[in-house]
MARDREN-471027 format. One record per residue: residue number from 0; residue in one letter; x, y, z of N, C-alpha, C, CB in turn. Coordinates in nm, 4 decimals. Glycine has a CB too. Example, Ala and Ser with C-alpha at 12.3 -4.5 7.8 and 13.67 -1.06 7.14 Angstrom:
MARDREN-471027
<node seq="0" type="A" n_east="1.3190" n_north="-0.5690" n_up="0.7800" ca_east="1.2300" ca_north="-0.4500" ca_up="0.7800" c_east="1.3200" c_north="-0.3300" c_up="0.7800" cb_east="1.1308" cb_north="-0.4473" cb_up="0.9046"/>
<node seq="1" type="S" n_east="1.2850" n_north="-0.2250" n_up="0.7080" ca_east="1.3670" ca_north="-0.1060" ca_up="0.7140" c_east="1.2900" c_north="0.0030" c_up="0.7870" cb_east="1.4084" cb_north="-0.0598" cb_up="0.5725"/>
***
This chain:
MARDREN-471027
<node seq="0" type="X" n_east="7.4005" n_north="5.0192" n_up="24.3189" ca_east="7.4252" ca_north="5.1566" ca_up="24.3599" c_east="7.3225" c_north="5.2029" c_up="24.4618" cb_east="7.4243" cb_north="5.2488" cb_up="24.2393"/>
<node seq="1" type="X" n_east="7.2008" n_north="5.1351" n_up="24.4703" ca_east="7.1026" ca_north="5.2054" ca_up="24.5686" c_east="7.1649" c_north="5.1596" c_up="24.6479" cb_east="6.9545" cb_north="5.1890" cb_up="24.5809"/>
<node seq="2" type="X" n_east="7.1850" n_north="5.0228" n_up="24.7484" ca_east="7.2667" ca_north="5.0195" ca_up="24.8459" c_east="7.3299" c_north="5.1150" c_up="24.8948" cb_east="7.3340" cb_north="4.9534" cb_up="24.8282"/>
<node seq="3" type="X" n_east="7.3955" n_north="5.0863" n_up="24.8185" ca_east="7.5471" ca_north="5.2233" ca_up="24.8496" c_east="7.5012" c_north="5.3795" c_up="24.8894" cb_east="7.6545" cb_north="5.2601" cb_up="24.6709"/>
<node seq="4" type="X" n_east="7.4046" n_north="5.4360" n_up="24.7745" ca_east="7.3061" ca_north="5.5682" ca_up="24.8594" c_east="7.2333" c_north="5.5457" c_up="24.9712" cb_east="7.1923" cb_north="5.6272" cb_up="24.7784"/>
<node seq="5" type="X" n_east="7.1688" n_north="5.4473" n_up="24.9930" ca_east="7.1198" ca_north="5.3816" ca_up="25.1314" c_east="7.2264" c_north="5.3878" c_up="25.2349" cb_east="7.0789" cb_north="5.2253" cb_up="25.1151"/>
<node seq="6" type="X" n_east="7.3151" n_north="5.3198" n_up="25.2571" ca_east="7.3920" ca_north="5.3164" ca_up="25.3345" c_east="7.4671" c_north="5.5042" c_up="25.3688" cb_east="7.4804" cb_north="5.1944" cb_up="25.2742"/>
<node seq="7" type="X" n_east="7.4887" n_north="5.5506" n_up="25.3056" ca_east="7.5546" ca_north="5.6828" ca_up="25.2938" c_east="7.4501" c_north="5.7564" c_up="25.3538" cb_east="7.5971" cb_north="5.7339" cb_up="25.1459"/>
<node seq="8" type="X" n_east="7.3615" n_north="5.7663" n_up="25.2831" ca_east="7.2540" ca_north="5.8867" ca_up="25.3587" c_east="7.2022" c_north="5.8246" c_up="25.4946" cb_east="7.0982" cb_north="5.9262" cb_up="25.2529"/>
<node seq="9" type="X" n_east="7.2292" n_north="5.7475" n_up="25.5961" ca_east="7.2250" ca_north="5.7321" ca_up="25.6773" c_east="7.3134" c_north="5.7446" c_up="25.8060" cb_east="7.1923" cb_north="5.6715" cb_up="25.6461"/>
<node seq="10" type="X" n_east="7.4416" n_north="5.7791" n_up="25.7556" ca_east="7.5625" ca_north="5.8992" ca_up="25.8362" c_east="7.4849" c_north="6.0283" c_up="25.8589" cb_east="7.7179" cb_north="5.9499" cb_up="25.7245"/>
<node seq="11" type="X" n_east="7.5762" n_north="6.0687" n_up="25.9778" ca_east="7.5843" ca_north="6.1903" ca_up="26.0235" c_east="7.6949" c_north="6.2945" c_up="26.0355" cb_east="7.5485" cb_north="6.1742" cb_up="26.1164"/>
<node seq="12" type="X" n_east="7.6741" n_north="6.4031" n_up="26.0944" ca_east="7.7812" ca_north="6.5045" ca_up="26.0959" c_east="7.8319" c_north="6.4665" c_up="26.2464" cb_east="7.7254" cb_north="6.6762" cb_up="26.0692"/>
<node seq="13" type="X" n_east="7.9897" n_north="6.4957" n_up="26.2603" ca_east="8.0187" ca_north="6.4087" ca_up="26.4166" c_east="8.0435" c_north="6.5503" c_up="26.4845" cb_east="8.1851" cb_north="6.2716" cb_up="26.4322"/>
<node seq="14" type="X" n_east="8.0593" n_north="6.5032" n_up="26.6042" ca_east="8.0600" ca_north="6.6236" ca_up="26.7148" c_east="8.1859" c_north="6.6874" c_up="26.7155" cb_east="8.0331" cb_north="6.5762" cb_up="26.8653"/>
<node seq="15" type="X" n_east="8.2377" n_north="6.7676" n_up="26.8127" ca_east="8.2988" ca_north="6.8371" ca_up="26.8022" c_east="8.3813" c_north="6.8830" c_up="26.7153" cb_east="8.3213" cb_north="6.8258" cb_up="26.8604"/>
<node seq="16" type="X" n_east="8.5309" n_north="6.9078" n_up="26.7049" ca_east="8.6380" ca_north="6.9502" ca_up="26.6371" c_east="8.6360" c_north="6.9176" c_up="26.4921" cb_east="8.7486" cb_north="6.9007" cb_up="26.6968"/>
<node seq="17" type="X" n_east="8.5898" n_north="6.7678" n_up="26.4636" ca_east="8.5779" ca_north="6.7613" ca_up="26.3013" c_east="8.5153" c_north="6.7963" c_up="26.2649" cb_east="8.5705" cb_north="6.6821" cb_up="26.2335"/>
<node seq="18" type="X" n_east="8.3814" n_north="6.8051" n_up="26.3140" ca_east="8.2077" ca_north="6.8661" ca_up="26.3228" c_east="8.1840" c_north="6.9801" c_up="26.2785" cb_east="8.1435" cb_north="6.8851" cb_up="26.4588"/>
<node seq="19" type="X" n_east="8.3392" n_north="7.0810" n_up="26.3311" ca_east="8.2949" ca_north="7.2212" ca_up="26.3362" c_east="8.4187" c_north="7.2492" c_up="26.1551" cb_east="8.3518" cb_north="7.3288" cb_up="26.5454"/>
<node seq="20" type="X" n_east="8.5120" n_north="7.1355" n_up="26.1293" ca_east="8.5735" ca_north="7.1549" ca_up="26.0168" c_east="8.4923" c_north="7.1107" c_up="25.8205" cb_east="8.7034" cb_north="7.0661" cb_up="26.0657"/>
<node seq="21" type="X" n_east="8.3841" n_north="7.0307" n_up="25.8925" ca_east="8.3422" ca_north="6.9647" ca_up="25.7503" c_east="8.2444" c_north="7.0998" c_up="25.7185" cb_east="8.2471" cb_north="6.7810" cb_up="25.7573"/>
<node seq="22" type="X" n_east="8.2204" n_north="7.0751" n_up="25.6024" ca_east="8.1012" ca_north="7.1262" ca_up="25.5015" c_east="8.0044" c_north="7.0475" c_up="25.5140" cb_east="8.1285" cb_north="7.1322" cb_up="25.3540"/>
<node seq="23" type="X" n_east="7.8903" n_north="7.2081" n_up="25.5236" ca_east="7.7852" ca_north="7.1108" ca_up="25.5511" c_east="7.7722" c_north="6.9999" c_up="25.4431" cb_east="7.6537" cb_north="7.1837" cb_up="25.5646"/>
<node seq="24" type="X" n_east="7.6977" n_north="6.8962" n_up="25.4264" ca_east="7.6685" ca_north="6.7807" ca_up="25.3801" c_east="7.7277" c_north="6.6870" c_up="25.3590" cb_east="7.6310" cb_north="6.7854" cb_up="25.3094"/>
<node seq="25" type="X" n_east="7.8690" n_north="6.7227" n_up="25.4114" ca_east="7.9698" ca_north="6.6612" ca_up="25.3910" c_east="7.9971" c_north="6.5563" c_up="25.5372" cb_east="8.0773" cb_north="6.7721" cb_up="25.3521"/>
<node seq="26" type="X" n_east="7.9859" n_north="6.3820" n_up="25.4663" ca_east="7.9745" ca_north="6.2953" ca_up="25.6091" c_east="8.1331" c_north="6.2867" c_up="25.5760" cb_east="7.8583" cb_north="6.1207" cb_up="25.6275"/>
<node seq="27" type="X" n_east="8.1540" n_north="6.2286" n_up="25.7183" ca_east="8.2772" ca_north="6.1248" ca_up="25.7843" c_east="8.1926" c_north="5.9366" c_up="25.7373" cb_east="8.2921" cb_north="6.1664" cb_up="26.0333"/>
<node seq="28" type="X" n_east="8.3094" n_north="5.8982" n_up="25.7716" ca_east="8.3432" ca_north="5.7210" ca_up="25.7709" c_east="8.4526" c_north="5.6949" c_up="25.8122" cb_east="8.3460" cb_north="5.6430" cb_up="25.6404"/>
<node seq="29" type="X" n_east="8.4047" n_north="5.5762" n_up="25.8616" ca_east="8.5522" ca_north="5.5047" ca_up="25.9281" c_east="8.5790" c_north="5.3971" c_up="25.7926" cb_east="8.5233" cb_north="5.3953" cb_up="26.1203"/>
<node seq="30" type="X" n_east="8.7491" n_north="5.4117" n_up="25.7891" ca_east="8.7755" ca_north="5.2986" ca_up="25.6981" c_east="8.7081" c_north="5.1655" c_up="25.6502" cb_east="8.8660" cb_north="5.2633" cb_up="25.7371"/>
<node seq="31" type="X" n_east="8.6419" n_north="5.1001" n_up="25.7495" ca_east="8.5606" ca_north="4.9743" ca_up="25.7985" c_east="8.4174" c_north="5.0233" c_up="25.7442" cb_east="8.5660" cb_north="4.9430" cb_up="25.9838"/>
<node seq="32" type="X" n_east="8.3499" n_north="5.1416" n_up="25.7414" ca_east="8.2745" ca_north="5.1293" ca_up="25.6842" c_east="8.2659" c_north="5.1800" c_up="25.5477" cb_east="8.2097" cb_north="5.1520" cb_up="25.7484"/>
<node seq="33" type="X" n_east="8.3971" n_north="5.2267" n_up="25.4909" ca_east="8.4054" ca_north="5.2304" ca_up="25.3332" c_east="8.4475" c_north="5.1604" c_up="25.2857" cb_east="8.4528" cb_north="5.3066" cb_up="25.2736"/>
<node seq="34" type="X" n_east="8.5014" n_north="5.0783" n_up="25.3204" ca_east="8.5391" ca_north="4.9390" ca_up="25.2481" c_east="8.4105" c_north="4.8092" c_up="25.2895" cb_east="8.7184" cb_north="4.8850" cb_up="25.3175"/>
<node seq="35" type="X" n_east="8.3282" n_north="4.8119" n_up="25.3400" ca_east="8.1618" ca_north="4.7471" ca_up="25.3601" c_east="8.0667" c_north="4.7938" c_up="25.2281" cb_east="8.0743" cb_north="4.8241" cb_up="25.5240"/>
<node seq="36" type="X" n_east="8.1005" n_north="4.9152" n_up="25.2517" ca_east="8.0204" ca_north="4.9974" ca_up="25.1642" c_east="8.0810" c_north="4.9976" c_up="24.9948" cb_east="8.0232" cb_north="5.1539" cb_up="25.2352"/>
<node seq="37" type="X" n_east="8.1879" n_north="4.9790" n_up="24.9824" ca_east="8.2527" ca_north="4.9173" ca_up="24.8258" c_east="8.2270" c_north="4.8502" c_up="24.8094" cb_east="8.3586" cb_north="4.8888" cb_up="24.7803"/>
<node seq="38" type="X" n_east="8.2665" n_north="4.7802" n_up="24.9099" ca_east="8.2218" ca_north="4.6024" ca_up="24.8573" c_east="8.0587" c_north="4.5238" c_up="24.8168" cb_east="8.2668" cb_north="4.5045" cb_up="24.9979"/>
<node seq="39" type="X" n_east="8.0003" n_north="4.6038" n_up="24.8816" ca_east="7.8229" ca_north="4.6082" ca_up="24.8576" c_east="7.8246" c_north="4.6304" c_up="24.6813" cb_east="7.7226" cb_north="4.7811" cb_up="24.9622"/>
<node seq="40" type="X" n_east="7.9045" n_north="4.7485" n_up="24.6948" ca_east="7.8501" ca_north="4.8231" ca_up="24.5408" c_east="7.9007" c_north="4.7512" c_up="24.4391" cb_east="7.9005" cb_north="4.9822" cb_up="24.5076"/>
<node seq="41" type="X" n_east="7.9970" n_north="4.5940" n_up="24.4630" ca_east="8.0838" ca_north="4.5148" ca_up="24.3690" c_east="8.1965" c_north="4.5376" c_up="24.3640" cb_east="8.0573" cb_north="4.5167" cb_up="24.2547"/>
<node seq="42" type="X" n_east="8.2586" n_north="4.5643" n_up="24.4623" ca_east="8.4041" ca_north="4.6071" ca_up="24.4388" c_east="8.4854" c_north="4.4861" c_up="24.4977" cb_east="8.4448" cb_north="4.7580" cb_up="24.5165"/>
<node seq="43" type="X" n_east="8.5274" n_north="4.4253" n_up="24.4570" ca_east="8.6125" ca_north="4.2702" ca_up="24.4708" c_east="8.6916" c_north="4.2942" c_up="24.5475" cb_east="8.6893" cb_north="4.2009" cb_up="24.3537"/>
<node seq="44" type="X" n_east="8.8133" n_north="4.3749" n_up="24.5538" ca_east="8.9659" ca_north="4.4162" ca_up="24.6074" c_east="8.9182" c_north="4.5548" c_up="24.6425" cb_east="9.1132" cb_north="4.4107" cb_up="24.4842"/>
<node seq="45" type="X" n_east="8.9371" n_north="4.5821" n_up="24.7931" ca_east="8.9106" ca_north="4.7137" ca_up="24.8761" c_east="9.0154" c_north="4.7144" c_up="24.9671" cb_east="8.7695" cb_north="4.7233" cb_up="24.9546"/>
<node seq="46" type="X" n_east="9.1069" n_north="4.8126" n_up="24.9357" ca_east="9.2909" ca_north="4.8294" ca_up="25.0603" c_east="9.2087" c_north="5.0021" c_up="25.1040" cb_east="9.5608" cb_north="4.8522" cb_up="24.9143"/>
<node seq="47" type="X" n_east="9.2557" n_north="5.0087" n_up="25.2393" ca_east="9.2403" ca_north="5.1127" ca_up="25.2578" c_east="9.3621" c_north="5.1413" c_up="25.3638" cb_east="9.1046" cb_north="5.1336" cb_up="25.2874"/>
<node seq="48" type="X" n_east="9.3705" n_north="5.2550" n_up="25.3685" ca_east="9.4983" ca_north="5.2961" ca_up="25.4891" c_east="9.4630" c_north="5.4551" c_up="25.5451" cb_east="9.6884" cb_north="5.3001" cb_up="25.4005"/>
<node seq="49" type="X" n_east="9.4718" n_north="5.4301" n_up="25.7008" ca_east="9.4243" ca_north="5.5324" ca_up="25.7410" c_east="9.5969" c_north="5.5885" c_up="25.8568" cb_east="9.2482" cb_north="5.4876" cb_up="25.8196"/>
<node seq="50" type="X" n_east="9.5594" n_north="5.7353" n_up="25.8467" ca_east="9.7141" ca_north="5.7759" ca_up="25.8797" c_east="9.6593" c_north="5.7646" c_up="26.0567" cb_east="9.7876" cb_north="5.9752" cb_up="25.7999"/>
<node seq="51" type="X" n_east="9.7847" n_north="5.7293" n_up="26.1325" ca_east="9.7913" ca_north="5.6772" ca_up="26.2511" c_east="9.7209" c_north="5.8307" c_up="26.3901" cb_east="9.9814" cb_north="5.6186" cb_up="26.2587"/>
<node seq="52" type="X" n_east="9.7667" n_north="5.9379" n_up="26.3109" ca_east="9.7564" ca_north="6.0332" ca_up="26.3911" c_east="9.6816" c_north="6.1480" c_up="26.3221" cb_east="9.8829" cb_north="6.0643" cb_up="26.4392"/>
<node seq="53" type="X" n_east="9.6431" n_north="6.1703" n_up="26.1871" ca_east="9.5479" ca_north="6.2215" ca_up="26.1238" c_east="9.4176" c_north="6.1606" c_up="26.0473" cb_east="9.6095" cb_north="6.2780" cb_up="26.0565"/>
<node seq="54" type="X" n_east="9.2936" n_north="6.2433" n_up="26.0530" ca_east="9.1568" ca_north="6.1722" ca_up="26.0144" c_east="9.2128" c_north="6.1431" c_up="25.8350" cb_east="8.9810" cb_north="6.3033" cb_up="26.0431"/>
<node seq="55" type="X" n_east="9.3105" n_north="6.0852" n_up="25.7852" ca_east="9.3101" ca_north="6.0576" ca_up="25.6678" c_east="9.3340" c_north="5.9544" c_up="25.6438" cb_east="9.3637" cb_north="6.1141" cb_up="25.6100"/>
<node seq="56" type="X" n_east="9.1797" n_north="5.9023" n_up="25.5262" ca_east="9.1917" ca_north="5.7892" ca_up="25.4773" c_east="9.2294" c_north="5.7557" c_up="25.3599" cb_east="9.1104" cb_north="5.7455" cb_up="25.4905"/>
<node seq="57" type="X" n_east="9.2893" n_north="5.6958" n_up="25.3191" ca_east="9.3097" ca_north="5.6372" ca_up="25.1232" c_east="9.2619" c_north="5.5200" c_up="25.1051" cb_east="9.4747" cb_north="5.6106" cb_up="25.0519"/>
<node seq="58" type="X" n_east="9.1796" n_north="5.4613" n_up="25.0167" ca_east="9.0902" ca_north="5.4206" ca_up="25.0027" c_east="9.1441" c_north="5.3442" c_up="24.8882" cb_east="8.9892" cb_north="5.5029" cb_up="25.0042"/>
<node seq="59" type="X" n_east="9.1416" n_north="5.2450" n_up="24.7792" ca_east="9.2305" ca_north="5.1632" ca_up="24.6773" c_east="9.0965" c_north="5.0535" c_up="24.6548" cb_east="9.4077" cb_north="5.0847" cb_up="24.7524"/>
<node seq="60" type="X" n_east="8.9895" n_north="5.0709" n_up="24.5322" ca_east="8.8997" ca_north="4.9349" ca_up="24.5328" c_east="8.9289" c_north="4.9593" c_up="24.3432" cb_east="8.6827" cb_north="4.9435" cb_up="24.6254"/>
<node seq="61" type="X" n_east="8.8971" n_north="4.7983" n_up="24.3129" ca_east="8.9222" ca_north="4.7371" ca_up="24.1924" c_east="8.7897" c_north="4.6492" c_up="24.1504" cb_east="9.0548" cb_north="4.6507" cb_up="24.2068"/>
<node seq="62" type="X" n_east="8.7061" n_north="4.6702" n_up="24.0740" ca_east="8.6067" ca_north="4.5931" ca_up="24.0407" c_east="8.6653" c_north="4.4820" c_up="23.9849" cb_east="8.5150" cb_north="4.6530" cb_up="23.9613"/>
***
């Protein structure tokens, strides 16, 4: 699990338009790096699917 807080608290808040929608403390990730970041923490099976034209990701890990 430290990994995994390691890796996280080292994001940022992104610029513009999403920038001005998150809460503060609240990071972004790209699919690619939440499924890096599962898999660190032991997660065997990591599916993720991100929608083609909105910032939404779904995320699917199985220890």
């Amino acid at each position: 699990m430290g990994l995994f807080k390691k890796y996280v608290n080292q994001t940022r808040k992104p610029e513009g338009f999403l920038g001005k929608m998150m809460i503060d403390g609240m990071k972004c990730y790209t699919p690619e790096q939440l499924e890096t970041a599962l898999k660190s923490a032991g997660f065997a099976q990591v599916t993720s699917l991100h929608h083609p034209k909105k910032p939404w990701i779904t995320v699917i890990a199985k220890k």
